[in-house]
N, C-alpha and C positions, 0 to 999 in steps of 0.2 A: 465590479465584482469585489465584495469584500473576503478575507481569507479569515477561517476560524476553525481554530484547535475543538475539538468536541473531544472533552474532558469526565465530563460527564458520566458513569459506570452503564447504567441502561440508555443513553441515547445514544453512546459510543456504540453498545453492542448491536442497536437497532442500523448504526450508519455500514459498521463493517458486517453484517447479514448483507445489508443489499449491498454493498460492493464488492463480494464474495460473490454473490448469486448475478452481479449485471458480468463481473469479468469471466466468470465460468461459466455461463449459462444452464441449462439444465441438463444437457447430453453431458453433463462433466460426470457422472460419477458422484462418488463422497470427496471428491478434493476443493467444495465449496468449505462444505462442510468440517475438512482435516485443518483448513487453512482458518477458519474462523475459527475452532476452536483452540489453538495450536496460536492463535495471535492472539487473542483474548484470554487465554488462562497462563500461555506463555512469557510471549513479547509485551501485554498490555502489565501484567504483573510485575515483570522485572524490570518497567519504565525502558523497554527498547523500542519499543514505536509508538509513533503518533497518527490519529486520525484527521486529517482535513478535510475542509468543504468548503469550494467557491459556492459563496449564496450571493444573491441581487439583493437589492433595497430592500427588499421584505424579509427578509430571510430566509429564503428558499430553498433549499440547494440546488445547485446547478450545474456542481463535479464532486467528488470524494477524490481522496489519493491518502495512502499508505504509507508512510514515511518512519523504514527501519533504520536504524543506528546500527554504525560498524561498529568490531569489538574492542577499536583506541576511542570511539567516541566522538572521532574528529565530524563526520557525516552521514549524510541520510539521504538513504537509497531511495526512489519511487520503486518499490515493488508490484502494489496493485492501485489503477489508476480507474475512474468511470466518469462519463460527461451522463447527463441527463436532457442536457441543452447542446446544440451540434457549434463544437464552439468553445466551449468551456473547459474541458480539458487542458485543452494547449492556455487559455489564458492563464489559468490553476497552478501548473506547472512554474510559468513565466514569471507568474507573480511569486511563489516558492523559491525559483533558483536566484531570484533580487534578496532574498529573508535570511534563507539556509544552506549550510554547506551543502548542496547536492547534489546528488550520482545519481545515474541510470545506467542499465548494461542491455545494451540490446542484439539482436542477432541479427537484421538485415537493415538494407538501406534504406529500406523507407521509413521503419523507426527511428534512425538516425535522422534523417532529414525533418520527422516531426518535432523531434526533439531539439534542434537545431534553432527551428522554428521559434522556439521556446524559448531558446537565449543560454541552450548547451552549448557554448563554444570550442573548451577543451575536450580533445579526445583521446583515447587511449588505447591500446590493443592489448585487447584481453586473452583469455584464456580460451581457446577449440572458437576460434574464427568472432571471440564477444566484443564488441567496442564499449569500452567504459566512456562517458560521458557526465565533465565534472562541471557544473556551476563555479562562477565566477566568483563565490564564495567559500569553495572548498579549498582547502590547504594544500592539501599534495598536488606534488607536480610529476611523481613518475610512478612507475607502476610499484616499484619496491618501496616504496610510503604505501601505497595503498591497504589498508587491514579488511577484511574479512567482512562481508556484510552479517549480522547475525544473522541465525537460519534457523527454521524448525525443521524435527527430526520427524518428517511426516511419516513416514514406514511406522514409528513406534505406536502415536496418534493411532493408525489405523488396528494397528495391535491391540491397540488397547481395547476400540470398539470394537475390533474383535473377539475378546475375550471376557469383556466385560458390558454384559449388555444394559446394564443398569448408567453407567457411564457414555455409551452410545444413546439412548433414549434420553438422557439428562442433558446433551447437548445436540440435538436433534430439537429438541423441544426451545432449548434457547435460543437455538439460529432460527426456527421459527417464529418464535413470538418475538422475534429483531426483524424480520422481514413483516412480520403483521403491522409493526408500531413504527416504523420509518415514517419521522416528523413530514410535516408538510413545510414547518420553520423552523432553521434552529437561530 
């Protein structure tokens, strides 16, 4: 598996439509949708996240992962994660926390143990029962270094489609046509 930044403006936005729509699937509501737009006009803008993809030989894709920046800069979060290949995820990961300061925060054990899997060795205890989980690349070593992961203000997001339907239908339409145009290669 090779790992590749997608850089890209429209094949970026075509990779985070579908891993918006595989991590929430479609009982989710608009929180596909809060969250692609909210990363894409937010976090893709002020250079706070990156898009990944384990692809094969050919170019394929065969995971996506979401990789947000705290607000010292020092690392990056897996926020939103998706395999396409049963497999691929945890190598994506693996192959990530060897590159990048990386973090995950997860809520029970068996994400921890996937994660684990992965080559999260340091752990941490977080905040209402969260284990923080740091790559062997990240710098801090206790929870009082740790900064903040950036975050979107999804309640506002939703406001906004709320009130402005011309903004709701303008990004409807682009997490759309991201989910229509999902490469076969990148």
């Amino acid at each position: 598996m090779k790992v590749v930044h997608i850089s890209q403006s429209a094949l970026r936005d075509a990779c985070l439509a579908k891993l918006c729509a595989e991590v929430y699937g479609q009982k989710s509501g608009l929180t596909p949708l809060v969250v692609f737009t909210g990363t894409k006009n937010v976090l893709f803008a002020q250079e706070g996240a990156r898009l990944l993809a384990g692809v094969d030989g050919e170019g394929k894709p065969l995971a996506l992962a979401l990789l947000v920046l705290d607000e010292a800069g020092q690392g990056m979060t897996v926020t939103h994660a998706c395999e396409f290949i049963e497999g691929a995820k945890a190598r994506l990961i693996k192959k990530l926390s060897l590159k990048v300061p990386l973090r995950v925060e997860v809520n029970d054990a068996k994400d921890e143990a996937f994660y684990r899997q992965c080559g999260i060795k340091r752990w941490l205890n977080g905040e209402n029962a969260t284990r923080i989980g740091l790559g062997a690349r990240h710098p801090v070593k206790s929870n009082d270094a740790l900064a903040p992961t950036l975050s979107l203000d999804e309640a506002l997001i939703l406001r906004r489609f709320k009130h402005d339907p011309t903004a709701f239908a303008t990004a409807k339409d682009a997490f759309l046509s991201g989910l229509n145009s999902f490469p076969e290669t990148l």
